[in-house]
PDB file as gemmi writes it, atoms N, CA and C in Angstrom:
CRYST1    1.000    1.000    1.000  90.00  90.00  90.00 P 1                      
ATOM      1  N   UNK A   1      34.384 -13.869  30.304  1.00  0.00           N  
ATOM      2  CA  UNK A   1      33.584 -12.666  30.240  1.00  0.00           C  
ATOM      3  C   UNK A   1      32.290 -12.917  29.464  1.00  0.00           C  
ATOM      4  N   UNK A   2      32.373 -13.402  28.176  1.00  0.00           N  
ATOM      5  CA  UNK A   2      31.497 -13.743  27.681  1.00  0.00           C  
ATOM      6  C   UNK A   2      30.280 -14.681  28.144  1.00  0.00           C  
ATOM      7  N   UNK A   3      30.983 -15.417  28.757  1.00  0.00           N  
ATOM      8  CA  UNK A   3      30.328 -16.806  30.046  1.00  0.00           C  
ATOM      9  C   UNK A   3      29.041 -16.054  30.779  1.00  0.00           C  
ATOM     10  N   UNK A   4      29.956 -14.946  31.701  1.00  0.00           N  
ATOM     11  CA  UNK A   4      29.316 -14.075  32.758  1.00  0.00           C  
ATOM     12  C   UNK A   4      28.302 -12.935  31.975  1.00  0.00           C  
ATOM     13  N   UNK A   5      28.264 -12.942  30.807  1.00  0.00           N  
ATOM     14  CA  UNK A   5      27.370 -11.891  30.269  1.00  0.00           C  
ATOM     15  C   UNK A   5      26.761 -12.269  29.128  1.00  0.00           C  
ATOM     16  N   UNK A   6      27.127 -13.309  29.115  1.00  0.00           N  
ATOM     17  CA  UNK A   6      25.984 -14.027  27.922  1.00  0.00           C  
ATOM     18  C   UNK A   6      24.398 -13.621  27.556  1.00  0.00           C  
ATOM     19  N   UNK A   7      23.694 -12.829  28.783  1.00  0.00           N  
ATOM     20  CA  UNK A   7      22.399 -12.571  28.647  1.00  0.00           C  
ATOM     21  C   UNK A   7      22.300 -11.250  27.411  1.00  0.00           C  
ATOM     22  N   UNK A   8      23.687 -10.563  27.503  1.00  0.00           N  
ATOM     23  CA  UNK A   8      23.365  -9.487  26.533  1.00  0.00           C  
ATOM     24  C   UNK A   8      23.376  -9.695  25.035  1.00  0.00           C  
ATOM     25  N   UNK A   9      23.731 -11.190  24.920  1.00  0.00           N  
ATOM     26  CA  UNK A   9      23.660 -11.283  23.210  1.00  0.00           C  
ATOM     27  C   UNK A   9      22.148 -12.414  22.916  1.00  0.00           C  
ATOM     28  N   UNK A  10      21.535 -12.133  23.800  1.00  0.00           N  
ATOM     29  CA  UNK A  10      20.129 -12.997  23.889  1.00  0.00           C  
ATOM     30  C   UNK A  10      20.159 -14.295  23.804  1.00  0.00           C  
ATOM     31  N   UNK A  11      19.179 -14.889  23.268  1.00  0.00           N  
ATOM     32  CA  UNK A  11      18.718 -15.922  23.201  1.00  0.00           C  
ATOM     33  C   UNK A  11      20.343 -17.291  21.892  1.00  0.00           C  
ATOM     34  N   UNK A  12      20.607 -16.122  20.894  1.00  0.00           N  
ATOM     35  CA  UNK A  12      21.179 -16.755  20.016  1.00  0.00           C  
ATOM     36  C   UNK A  12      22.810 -16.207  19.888  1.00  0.00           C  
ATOM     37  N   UNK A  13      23.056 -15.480  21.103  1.00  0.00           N  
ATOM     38  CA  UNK A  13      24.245 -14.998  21.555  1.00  0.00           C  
ATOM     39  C   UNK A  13      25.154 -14.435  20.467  1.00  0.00           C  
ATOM     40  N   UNK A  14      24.209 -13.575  19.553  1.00  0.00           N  
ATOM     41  CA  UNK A  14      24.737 -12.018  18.846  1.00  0.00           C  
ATOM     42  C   UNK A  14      24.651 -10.840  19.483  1.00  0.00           C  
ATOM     43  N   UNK A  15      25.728 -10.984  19.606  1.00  0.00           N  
ATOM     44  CA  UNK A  15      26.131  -9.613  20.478  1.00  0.00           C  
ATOM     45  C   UNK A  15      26.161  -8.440  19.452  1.00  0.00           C  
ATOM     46  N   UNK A  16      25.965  -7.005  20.203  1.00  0.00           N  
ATOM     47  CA  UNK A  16      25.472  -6.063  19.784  1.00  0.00           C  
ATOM     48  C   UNK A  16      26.823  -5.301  19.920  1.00  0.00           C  
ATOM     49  N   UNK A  17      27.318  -4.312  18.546  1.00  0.00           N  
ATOM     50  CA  UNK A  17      28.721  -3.561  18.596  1.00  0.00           C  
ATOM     51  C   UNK A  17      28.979  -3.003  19.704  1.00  0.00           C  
ATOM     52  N   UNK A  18      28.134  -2.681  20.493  1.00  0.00           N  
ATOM     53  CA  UNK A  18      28.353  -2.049  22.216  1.00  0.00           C  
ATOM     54  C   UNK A  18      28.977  -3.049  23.309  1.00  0.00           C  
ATOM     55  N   UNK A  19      28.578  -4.379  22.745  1.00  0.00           N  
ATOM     56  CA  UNK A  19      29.376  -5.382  23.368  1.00  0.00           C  
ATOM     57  C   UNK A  19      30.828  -5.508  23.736  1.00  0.00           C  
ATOM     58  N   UNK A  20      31.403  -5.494  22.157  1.00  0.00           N  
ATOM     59  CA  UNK A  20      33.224  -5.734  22.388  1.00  0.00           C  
ATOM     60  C   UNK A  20      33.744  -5.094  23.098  1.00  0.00           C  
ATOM     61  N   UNK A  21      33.655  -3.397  23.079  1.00  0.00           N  
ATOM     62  CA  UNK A  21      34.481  -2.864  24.244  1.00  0.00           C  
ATOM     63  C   UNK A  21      34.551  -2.984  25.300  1.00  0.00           C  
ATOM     64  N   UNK A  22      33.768  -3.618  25.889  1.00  0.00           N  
ATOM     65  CA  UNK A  22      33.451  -4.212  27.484  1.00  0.00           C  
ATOM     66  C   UNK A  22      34.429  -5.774  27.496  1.00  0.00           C  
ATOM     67  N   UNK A  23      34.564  -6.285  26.306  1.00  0.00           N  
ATOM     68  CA  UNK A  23      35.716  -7.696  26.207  1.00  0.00           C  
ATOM     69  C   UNK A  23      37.125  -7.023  26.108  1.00  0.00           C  
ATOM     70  N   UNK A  24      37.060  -6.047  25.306  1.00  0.00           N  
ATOM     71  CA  UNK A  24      38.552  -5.123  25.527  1.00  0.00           C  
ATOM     72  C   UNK A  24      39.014  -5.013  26.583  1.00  0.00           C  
ATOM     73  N   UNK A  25      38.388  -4.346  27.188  1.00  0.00           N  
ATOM     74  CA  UNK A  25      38.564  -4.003  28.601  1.00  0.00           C  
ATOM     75  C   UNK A  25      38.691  -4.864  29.347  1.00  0.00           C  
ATOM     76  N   UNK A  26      37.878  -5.871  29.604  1.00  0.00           N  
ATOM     77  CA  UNK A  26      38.118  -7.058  30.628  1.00  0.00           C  
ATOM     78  C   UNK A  26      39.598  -7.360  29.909  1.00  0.00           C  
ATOM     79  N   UNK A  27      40.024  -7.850  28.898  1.00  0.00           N  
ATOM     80  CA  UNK A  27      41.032  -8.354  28.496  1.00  0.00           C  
ATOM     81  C   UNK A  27      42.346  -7.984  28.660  1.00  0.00           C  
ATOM     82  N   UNK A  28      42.374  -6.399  28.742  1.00  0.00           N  
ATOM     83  CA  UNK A  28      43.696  -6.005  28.831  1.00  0.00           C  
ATOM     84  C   UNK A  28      44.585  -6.040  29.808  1.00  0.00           C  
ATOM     85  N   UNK A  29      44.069  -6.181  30.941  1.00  0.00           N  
ATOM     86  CA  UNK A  29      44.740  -6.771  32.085  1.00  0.00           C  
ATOM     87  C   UNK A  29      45.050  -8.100  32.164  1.00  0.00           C  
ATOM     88  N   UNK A  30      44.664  -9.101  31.584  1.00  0.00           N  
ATOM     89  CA  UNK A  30      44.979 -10.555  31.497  1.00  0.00           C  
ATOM     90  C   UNK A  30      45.924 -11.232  30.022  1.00  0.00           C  
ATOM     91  N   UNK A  31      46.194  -9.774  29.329  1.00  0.00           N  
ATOM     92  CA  UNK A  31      47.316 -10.262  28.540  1.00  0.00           C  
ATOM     93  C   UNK A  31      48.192  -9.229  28.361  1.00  0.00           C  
ATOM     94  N   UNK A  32      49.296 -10.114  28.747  1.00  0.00           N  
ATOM     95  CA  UNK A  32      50.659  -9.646  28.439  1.00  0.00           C  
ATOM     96  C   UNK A  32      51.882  -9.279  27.141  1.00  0.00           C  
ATOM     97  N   UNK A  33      51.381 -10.637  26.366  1.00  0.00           N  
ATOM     98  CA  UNK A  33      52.132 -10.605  24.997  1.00  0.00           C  
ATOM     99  C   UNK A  33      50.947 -10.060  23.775  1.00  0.00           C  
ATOM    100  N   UNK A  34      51.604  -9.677  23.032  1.00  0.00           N  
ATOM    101  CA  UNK A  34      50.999  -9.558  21.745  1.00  0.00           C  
ATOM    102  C   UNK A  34      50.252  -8.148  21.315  1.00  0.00           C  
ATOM    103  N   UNK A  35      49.594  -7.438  20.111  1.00  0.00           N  
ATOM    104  CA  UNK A  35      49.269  -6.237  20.331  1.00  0.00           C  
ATOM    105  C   UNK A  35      47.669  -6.390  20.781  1.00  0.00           C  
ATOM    106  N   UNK A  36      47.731  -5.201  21.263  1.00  0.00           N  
ATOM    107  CA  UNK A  36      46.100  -4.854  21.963  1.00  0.00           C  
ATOM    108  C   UNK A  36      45.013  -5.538  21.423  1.00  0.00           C  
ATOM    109  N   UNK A  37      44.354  -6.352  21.893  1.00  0.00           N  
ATOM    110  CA  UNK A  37      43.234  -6.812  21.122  1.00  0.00           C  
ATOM    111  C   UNK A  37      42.124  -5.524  21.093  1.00  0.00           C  
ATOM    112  N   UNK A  38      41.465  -5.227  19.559  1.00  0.00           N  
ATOM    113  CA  UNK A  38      40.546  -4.275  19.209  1.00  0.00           C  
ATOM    114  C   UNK A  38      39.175  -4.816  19.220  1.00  0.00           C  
ATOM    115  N   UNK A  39      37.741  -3.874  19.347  1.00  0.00           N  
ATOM    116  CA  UNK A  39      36.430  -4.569  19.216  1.00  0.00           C  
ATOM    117  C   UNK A  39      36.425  -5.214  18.291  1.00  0.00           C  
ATOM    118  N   UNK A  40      36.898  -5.223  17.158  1.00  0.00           N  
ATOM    119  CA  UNK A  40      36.891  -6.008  15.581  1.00  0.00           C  
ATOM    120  C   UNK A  40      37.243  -7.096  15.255  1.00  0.00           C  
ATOM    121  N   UNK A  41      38.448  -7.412  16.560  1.00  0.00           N  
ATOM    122  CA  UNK A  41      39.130  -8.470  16.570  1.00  0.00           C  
ATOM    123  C   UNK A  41      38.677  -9.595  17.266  1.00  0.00           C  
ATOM    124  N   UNK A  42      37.581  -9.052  18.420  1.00  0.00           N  
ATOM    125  CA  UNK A  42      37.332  -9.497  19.570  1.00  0.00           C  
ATOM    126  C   UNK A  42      36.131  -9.845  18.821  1.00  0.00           C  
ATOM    127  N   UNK A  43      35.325  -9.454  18.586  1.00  0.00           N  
ATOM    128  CA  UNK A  43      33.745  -9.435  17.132  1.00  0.00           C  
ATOM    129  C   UNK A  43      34.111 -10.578  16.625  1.00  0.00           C  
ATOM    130  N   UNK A  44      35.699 -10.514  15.803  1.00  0.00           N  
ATOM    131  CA  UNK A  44      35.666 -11.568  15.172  1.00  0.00           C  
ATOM    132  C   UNK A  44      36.123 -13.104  15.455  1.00  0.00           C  
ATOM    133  N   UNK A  45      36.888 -13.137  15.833  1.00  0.00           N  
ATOM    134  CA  UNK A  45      37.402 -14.227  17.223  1.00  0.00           C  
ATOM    135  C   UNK A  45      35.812 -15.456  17.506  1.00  0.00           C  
ATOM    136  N   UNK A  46      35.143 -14.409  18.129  1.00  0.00           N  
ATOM    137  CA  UNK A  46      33.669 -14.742  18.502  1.00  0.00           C  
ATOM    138  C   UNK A  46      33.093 -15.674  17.429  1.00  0.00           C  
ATOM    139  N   UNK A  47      33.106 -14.856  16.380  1.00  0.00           N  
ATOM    140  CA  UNK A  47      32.510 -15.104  14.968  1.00  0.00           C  
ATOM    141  C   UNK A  47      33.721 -16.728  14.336  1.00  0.00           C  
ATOM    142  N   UNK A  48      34.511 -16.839  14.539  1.00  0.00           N  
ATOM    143  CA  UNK A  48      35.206 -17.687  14.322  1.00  0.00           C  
ATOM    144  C   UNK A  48      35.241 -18.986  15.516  1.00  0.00           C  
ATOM    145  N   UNK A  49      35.092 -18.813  16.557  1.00  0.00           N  
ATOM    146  CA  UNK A  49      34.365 -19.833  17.375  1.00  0.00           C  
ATOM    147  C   UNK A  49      32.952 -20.163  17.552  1.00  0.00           C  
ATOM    148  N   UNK A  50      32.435 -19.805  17.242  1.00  0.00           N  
ATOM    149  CA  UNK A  50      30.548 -20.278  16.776  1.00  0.00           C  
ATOM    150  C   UNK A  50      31.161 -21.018  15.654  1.00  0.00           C  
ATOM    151  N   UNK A  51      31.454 -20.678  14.556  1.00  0.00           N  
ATOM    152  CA  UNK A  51      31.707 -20.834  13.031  1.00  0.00           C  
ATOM    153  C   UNK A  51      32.358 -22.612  14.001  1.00  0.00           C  
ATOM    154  N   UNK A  52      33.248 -22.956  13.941  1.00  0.00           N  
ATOM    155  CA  UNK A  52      33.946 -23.540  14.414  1.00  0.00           C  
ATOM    156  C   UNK A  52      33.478 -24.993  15.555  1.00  0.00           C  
ATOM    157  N   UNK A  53      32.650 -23.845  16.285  1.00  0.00           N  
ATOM    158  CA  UNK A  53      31.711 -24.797  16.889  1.00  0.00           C  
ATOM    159  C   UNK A  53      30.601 -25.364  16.062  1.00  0.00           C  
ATOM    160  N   UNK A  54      29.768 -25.302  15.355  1.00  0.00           N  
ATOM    161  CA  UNK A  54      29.155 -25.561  14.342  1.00  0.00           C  
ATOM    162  C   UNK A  54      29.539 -26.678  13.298  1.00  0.00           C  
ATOM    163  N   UNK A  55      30.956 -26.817  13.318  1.00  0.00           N  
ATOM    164  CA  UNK A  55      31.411 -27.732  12.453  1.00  0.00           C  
ATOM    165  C   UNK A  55      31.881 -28.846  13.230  1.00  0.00           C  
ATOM    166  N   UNK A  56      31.956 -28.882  14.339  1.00  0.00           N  
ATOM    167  CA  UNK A  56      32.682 -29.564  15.371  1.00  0.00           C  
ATOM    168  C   UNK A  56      31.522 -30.275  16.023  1.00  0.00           C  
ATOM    169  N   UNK A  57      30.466 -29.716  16.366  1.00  0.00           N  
ATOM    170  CA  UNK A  57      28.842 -30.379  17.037  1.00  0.00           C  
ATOM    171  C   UNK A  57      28.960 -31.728  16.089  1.00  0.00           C  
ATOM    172  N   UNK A  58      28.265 -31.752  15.803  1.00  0.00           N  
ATOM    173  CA  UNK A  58      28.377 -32.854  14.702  1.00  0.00           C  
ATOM    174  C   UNK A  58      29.111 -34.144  14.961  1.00  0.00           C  
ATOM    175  N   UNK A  59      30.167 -33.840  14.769  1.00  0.00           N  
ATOM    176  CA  UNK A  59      31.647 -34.823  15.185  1.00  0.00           C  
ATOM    177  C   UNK A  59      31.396 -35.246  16.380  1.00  0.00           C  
ATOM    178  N   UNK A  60      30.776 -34.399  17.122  1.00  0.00           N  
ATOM    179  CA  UNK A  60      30.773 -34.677  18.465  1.00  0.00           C  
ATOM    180  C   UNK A  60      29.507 -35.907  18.367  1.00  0.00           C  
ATOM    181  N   UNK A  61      28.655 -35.806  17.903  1.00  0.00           N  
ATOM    182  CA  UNK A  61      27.393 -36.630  18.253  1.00  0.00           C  
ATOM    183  C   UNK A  61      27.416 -38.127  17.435  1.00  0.00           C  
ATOM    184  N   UNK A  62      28.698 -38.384  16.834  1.00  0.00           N  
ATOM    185  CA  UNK A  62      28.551 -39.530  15.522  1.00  0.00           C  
ATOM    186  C   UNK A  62      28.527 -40.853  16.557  1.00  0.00           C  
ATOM    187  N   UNK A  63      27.351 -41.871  16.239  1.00  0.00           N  
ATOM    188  CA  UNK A  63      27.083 -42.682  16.995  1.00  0.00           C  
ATOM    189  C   UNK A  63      28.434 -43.793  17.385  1.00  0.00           C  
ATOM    190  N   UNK A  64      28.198 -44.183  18.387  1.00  0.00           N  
ATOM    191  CA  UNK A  64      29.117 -45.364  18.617  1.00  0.00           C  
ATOM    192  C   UNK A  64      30.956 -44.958  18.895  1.00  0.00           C  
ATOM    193  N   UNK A  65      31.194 -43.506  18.431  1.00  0.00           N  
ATOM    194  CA  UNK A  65      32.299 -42.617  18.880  1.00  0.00           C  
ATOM    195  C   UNK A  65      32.700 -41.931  19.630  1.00  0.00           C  
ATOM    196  N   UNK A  66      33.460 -42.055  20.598  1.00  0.00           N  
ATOM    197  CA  UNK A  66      33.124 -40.727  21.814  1.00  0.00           C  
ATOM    198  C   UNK A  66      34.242 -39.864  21.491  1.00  0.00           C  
ATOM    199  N   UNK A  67      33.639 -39.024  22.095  1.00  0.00           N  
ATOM    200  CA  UNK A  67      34.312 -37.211  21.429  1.00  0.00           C  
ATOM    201  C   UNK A  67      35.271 -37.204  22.748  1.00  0.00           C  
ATOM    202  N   UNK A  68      36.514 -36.448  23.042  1.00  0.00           N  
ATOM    203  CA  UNK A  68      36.790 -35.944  23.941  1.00  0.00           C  
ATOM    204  C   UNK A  68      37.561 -34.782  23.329  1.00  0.00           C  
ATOM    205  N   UNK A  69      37.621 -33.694  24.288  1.00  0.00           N  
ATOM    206  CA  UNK A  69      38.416 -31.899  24.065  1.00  0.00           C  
ATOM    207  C   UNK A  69      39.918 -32.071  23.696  1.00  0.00           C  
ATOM    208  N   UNK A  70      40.068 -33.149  24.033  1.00  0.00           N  
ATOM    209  CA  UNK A  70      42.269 -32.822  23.780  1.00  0.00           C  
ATOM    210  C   UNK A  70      42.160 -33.807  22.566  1.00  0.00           C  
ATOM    211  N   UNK A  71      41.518 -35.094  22.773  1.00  0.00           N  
ATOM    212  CA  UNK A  71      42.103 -36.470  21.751  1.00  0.00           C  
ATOM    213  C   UNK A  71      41.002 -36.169  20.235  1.00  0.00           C  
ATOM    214  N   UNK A  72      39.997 -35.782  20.669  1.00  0.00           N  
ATOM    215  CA  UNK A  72      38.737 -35.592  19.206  1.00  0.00           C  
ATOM    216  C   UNK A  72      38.478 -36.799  19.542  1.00  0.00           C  
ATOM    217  N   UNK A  73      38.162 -37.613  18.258  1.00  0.00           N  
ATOM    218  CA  UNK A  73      37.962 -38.034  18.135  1.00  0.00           C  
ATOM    219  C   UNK A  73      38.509 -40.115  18.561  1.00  0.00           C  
ATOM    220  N   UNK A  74      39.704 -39.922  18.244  1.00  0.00           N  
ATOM    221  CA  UNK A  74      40.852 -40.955  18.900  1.00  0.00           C  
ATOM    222  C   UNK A  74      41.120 -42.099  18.418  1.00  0.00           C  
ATOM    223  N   UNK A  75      41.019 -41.826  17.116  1.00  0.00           N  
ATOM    224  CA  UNK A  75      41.213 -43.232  15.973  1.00  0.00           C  
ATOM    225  C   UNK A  75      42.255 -43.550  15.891  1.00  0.00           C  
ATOM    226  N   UNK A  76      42.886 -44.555  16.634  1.00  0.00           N  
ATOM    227  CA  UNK A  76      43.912 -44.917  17.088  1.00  0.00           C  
ATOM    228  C   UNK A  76      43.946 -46.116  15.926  1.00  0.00           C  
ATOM    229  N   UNK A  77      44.957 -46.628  15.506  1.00  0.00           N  
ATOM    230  CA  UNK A  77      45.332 -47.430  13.974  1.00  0.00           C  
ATOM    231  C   UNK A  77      44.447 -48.891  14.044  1.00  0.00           C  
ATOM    232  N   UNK A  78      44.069 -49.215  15.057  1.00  0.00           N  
ATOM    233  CA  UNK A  78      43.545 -50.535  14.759  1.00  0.00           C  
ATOM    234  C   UNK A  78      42.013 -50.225  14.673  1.00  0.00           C  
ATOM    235  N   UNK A  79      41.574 -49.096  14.732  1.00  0.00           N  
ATOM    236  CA  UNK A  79      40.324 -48.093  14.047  1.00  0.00           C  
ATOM    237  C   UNK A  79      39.924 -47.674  12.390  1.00  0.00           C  
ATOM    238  N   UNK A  80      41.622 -48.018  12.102  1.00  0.00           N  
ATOM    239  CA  UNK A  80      41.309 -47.460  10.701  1.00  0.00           C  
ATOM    240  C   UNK A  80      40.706 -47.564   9.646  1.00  0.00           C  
ATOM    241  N   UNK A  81      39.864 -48.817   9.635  1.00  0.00           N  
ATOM    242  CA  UNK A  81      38.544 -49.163   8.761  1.00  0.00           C  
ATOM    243  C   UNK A  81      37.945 -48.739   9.127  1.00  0.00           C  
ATOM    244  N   UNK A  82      37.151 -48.382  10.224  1.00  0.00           N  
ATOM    245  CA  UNK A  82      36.308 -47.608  11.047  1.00  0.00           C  
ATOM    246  C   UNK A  82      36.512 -46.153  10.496  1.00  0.00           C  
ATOM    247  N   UNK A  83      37.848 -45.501  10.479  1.00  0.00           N  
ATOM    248  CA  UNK A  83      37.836 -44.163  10.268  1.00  0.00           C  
ATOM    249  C   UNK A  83      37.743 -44.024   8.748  1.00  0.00           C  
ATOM    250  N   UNK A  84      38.031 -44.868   7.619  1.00  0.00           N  
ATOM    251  CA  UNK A  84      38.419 -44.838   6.164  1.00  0.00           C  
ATOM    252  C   UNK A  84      36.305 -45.177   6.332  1.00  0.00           C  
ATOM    253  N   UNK A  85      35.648 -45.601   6.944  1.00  0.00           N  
ATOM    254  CA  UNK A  85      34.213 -45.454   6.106  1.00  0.00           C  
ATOM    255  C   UNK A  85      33.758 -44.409   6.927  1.00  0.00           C  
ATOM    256  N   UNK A  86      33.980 -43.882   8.040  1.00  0.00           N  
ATOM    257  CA  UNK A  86      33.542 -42.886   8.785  1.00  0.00           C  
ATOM    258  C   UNK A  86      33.635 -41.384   8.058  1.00  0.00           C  
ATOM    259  N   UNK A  87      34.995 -41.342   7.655  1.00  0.00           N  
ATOM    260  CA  UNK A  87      35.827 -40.436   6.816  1.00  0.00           C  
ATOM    261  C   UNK A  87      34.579 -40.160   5.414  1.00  0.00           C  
ATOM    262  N   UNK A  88      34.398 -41.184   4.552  1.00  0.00           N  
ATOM    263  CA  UNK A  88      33.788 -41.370   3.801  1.00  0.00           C  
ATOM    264  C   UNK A  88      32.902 -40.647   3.537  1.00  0.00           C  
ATOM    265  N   UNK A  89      31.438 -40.929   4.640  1.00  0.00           N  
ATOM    266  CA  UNK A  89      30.142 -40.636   4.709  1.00  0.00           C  
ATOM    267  C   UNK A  89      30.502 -38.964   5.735  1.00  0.00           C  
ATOM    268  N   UNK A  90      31.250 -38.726   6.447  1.00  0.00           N  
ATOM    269  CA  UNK A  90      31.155 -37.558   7.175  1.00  0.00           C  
ATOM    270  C   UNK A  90      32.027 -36.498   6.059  1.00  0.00           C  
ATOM    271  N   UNK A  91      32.276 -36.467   5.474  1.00  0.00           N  
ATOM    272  CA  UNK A  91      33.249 -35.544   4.659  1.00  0.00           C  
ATOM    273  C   UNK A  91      32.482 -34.709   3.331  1.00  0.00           C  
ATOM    274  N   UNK A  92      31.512 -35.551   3.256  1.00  0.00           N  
ATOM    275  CA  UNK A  92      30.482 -35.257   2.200  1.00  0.00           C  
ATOM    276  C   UNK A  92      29.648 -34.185   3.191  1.00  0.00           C  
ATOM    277  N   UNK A  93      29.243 -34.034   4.141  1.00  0.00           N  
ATOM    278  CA  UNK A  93      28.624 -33.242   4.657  1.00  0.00           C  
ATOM    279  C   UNK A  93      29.402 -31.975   5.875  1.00  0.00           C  
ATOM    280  N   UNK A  94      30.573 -32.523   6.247  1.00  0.00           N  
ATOM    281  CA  UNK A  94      31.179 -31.886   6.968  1.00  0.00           C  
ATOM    282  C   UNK A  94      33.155 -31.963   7.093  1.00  0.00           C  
ATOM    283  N   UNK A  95      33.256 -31.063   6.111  1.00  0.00           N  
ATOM    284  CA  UNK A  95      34.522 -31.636   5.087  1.00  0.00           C  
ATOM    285  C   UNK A  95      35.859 -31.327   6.633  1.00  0.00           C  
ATOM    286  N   UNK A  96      35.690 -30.686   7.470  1.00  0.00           N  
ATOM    287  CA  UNK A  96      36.690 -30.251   8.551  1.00  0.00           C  
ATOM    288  C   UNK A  96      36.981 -31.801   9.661  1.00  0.00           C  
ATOM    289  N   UNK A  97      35.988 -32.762   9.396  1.00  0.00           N  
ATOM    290  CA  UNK A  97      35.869 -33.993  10.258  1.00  0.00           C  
ATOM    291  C   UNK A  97      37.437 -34.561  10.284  1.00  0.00           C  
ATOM    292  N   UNK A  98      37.982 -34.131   8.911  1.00  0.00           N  
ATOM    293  CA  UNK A  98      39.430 -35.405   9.470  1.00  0.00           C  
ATOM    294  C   UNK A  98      40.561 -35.010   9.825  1.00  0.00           C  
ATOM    295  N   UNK A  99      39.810 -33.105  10.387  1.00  0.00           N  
ATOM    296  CA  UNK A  99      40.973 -33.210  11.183  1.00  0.00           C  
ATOM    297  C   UNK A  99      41.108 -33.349  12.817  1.00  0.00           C  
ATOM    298  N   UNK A 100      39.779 -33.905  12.916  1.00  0.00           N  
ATOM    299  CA  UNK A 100      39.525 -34.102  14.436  1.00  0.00           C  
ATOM    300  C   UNK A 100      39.699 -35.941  14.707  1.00  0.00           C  
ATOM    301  N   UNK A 101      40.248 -36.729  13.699  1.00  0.00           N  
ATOM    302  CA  UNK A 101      41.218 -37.943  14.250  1.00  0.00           C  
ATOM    303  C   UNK A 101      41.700 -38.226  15.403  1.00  0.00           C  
ATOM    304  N   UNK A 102      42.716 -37.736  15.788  1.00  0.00           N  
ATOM    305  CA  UNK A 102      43.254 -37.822  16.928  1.00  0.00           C  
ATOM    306  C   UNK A 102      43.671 -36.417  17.582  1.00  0.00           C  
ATOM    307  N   UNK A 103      42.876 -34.899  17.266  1.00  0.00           N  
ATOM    308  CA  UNK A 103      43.437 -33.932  17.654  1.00  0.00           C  
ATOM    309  C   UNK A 103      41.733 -33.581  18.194  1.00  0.00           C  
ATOM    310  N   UNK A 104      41.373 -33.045  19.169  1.00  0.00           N  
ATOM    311  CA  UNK A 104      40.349 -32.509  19.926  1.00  0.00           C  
ATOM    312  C   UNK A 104      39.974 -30.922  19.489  1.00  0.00           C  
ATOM    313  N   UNK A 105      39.572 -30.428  20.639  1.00  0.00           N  
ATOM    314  CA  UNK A 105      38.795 -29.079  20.146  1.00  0.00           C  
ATOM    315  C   UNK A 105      39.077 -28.565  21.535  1.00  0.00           C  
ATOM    316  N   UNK A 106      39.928 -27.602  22.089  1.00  0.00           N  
ATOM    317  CA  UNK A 106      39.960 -27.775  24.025  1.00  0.00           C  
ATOM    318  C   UNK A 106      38.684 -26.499  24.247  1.00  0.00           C  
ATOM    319  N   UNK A 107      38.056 -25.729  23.421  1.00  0.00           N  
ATOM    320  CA  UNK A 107      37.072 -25.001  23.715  1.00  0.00           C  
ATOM    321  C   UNK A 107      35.848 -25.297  23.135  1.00  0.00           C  
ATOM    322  N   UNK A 108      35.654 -27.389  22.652  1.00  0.00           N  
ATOM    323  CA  UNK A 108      34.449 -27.381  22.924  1.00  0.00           C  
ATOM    324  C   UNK A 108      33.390 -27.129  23.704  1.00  0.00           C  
ATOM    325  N   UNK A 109      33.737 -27.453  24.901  1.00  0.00           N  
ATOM    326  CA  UNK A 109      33.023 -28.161  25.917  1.00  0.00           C  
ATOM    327  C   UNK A 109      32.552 -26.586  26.480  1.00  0.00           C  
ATOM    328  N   UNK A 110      33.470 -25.269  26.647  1.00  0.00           N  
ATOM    329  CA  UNK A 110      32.684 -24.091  26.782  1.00  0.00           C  
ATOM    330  C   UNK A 110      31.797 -23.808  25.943  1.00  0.00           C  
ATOM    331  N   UNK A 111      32.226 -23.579  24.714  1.00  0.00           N  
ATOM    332  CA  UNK A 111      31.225 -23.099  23.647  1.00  0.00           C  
ATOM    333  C   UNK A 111      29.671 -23.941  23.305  1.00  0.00           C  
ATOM    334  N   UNK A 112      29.733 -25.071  24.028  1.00  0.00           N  
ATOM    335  CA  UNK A 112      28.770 -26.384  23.832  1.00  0.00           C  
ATOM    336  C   UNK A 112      27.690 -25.680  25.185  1.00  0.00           C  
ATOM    337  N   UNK A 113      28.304 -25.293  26.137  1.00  0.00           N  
ATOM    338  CA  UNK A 113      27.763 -24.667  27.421  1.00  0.00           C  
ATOM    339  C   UNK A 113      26.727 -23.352  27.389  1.00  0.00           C  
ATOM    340  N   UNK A 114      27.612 -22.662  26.291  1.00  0.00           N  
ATOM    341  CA  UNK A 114      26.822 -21.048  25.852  1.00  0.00           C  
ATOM    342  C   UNK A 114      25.823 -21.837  25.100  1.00  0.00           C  
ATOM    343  N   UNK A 115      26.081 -22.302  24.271  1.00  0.00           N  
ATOM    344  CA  UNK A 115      25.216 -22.296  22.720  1.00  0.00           C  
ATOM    345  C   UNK A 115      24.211 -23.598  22.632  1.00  0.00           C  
TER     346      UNK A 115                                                      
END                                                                             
């Protein structure tokens, strides 16, 4: 939904409180378990994947490493000097890096698309 209407949160995709209820709505037909998702929740969700994406860009661009959505990063043990100075220098600036080792991000690659 957000994908398909991205033009209404402009250029830097802040959406305006008139926004969420239109994600409510799309939503409630496509879930079954759990309680009703509210505009506040849906606001914040949002706000927690930017946040998220933001810390994750980064990781994504570190030279000579390739990123993928399920594996992250993929420092597989005969890497591990590689990851113990990588670890090092990226942690000082972006302290969330070690936990993208061997665990990915599966809504980079959308959120990389919007933003």
């Amino acid at each position: 939904f957000i994908t398909t209407n991205s033009a209404e949160g402009g250029d830097s995709l802040n959406f305006k409180p008139g926004f969420w209820p239109k994600v409510v709505l799309h939503l409630v037909p496509l879930l079954s378990k759990g309680p009703a998702k509210t505009t506040t929740s849906c606001s914040s969700k949002w706000g927690r994947l930017r946040t998220k994406y933001n810390l994750v860009k980064p990781i994504t661009n570190l030279s000579g490493i390739p990123w993928d959505d399920e594996v992250g990063l993929n420092i597989l043990d005969k890497g591990e000097t590689v990851w113990k100075e990588l670890i090092l220098i990226t942690t000082q600036k972006n302290p969330v890096a070690k936990s993208f080792r061997k665990k990915g991000w599966t809504h980079f690659s959308a959120m990389h698309a919007l933003l």
